[in-house]
C-alpha positions in Angstrom: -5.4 -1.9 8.5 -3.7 1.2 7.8 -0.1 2.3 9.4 0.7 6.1 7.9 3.1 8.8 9.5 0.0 10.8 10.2 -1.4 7.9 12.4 1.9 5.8 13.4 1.6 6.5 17.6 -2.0 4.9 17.2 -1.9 1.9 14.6 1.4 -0.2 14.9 2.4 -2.6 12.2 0.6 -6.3 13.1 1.1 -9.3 10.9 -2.6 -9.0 9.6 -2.6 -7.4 5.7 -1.5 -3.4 6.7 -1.4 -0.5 3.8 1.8 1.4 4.4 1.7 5.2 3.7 3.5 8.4 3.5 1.9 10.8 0.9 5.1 13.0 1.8 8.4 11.3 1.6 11.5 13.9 1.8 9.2 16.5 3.6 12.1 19.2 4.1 13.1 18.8 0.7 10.2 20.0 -1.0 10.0 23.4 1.7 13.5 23.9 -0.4 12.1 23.0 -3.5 14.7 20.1 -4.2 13.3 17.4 -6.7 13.8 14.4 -3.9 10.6 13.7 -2.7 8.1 11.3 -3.2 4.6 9.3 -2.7 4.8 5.7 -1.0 2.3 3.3 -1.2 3.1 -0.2 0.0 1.9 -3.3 1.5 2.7 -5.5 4.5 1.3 -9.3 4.9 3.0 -10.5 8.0 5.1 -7.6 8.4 6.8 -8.5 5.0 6.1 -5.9 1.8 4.6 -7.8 -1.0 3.5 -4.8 -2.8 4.9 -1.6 -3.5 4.5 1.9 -5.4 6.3 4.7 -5.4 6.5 8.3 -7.8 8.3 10.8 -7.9 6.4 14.4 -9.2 9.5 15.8 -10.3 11.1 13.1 -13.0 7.2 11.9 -13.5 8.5 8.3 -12.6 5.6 5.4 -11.4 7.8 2.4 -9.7 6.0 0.0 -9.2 5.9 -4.1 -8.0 4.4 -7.1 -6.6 5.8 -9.7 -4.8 7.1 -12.3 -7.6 6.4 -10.1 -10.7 9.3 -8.0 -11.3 9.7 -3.8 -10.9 8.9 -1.5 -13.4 9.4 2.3 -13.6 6.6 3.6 -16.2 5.6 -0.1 -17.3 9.4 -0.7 -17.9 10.7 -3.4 -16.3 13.8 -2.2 -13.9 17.1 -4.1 -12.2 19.7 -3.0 -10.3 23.1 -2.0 -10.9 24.8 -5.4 -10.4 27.8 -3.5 -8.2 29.6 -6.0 -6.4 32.5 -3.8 -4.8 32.4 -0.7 -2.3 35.5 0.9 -4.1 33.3 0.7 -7.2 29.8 1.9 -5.6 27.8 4.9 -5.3 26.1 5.3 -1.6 23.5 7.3 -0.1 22.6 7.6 3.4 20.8 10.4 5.1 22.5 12.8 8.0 20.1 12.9 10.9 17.8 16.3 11.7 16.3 15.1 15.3 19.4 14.0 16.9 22.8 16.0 16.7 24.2 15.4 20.2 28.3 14.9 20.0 27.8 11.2 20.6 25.7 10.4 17.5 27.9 12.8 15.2 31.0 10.5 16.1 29.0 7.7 15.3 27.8 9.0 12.1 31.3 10.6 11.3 33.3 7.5 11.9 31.6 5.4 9.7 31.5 7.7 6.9 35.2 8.5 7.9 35.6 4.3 7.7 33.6 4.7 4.0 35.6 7.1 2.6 39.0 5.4 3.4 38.3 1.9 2.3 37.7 4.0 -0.5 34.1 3.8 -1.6 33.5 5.8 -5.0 31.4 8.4 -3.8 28.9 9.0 -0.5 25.4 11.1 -1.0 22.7 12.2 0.8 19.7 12.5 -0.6 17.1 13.3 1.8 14.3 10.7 0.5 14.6 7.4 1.8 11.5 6.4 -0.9 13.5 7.9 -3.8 17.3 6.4 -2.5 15.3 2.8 -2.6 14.0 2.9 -6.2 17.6 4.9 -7.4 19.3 1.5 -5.8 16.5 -1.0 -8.1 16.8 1.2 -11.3 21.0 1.3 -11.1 21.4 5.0 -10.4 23.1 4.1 -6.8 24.3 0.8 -6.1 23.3 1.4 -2.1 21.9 3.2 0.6 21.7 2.9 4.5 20.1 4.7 7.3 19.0 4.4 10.8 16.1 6.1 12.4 13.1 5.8 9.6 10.3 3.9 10.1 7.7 1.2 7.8 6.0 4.0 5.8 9.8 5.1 4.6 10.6 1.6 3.2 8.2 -0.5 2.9 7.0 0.1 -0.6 10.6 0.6 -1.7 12.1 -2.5 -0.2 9.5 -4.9 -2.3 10.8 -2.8 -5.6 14.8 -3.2 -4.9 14.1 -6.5 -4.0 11.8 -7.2 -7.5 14.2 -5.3 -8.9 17.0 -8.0 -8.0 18.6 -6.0 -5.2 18.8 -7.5 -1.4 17.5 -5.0 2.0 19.0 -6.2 5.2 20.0 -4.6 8.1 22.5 -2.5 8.5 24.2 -4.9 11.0 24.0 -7.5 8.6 20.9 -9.7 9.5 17.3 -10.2 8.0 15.4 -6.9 7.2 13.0 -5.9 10.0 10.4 -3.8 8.6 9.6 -2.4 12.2 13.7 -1.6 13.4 14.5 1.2 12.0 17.0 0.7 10.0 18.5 -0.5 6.5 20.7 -1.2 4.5 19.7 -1.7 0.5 22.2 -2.6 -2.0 22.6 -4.1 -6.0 23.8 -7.1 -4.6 24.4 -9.6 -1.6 28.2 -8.9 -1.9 28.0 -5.6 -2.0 25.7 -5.4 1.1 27.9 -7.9 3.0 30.8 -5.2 2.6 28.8 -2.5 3.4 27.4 -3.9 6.8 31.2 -4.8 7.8 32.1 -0.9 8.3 28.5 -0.1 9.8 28.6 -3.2 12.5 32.4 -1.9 13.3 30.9 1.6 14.7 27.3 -0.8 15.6 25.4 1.4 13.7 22.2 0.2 14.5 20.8 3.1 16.5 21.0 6.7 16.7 20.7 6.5 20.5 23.8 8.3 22.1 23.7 6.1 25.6 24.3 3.8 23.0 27.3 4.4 21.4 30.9 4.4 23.2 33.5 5.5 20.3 36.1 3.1 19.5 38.4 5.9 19.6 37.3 6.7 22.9 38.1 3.7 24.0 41.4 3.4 22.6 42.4 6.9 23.7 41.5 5.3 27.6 43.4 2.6 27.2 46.4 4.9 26.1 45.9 7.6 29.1 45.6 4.7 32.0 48.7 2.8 30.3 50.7 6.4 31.0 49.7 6.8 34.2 50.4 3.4 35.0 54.1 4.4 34.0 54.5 7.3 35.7 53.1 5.5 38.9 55.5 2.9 38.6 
C-alpha cells in the first residue's frame, strides 16, 4: 500500500508492507525560499520503517538506509554525533502553525523555558521534520522533538537516525509509535532519556489544549485558595 499526505484521510498505516511519502517535506519553507525542505521516501513492514530515503535539493544530499545496513549520505556511510549531555547538545523542534491557542503556547513555552535553564547549548527550529532527522544521523544536531507530525514526516528519517546509530522514542520516553504523532530523535539513549525528562514534566505528548493544565496554573491555585483560606480563618 501507499500512505502519502495527499491521501492520509483515506489509506491509514496497516501492518501489511506500506510506502511512506511526502514529496514535499518543509512546505512553508520553500514559499520563503529557505533551503529546509526535502523529499521522503520510506518504508513501513508492521508499522516499523525498514527502509528509508531522503534528499535535500538545496545541499544536493541523497540519505539513504536499510534496515541492518548502515546510512549513507551520497554513498558515504553516516553516524551520529555521539552527544551524551543536554548542556552539551544542539536541539531542534518545530513551533506549531495550526494550533496557537494560549493553552498550547504555555505548553510549548514552558518546556522550552525548562530547556533553556537546565541549560541546553542551543534550541532551533527548523521547519523540516525530514531534514532535522537526517541532521541528528549525520552529527549536525544531536536532537530533535516535535508533536503533531504524522508517518510520511518520519518514517523514512527514523530508519536513517537509527542506521545511523541514533535511537527515536517518544517524546514521553517510551517505544516509537510511527502512528502517534510524536518524537523525539537523539545521538544517543542518554541523551534522549534527558531530553524526555523535561518534555514528560509539561506531558508533552499532545498539542491538544483540553489537554494540558499548566503546572504553573496549578501551583498559582494552590497559592490563591491557601490565602483565602487565611483570610477566612
Amino acid at each position: 500500500g501507499v500512505v502519502a499526505e495527499e491521501t492520509a484521510s483515506k489509506e491509514p498505516l496497516t501492518d501489511k508492507p506500506t510506502w511512506v511519502l511526502d514529496p514535499i517535506d518543509g512546505t512553508t519553507n520553500i514559499i520563503h525560499r529557505q533551503a529546509e525542505c526535502c523529499v521522503l521516501i520510506g518504508l513501513a513492514v508492521g508499522q516499523k520503517a525498514v527502509l528509508g530515503v531522503c534528499f535535500i535539493p538545496k545541499l544536493d544530499e541523497l540519505y539513504t538506509t536499510i534496515k541492518g545496513q548502515g546510512a549513507y549520505c551520497n554513498g558515504r556511510r553516516i553516524h551520529a554525533s555521539g552527544c551524551k549531555d543536554l548542556k552539551h547538545a544542539m536541539v531542534n523542534t518545530h513551533f506549531t502553525s495550526y494550533s496557537r491557542g494560549p493553552k498550547v503556547m504555555d505548553r510549548l513555552l514552558a518546556t522550552f523555558r525548562d530547556l533553556m535553564a537546565h541549560p541546553v547549548r542551543a534550541i532551533r527550529a527548523g521547519g523540516s521534520a525530514g531534514v532535522d532527522m537526517v541532521h541528528v544521523a549525520r552529527g549536525r544536531l544531536d536532537a530533535y522533538f516535535e508533536v503533531g507530525i504524522y508517518p510520511w514526516d518520519v518514517c523514512a528519517g527514523a530508519v536513517i537516525v537509527e542506521e545511523a546509530g541514533g535511537v527515536c522514542i517518544d517524546t514521553l520516553g517510551g517505544a516509537f509509535d510511527l502512528s502517534a504523532r510524536r518524537i523525539l530523535v537523539a545521538a544517543t539513549p542518554e541523551l534522549a532519556g534527558q531530553l524526555a525528562e523535561y518534555l514528560r514534566k509539561r506531558s508533552f505528548a499532545s498539542l491538544d489544549a483540553a489537554e494540558f493544565v499548566p503546572e504553573d496554573s496549578a501551583t498559582s491555585q494552590d497559592d490563591s485558595e491557601a490565602k483565602r483560606r487565611r483570610c477566612v480563618s
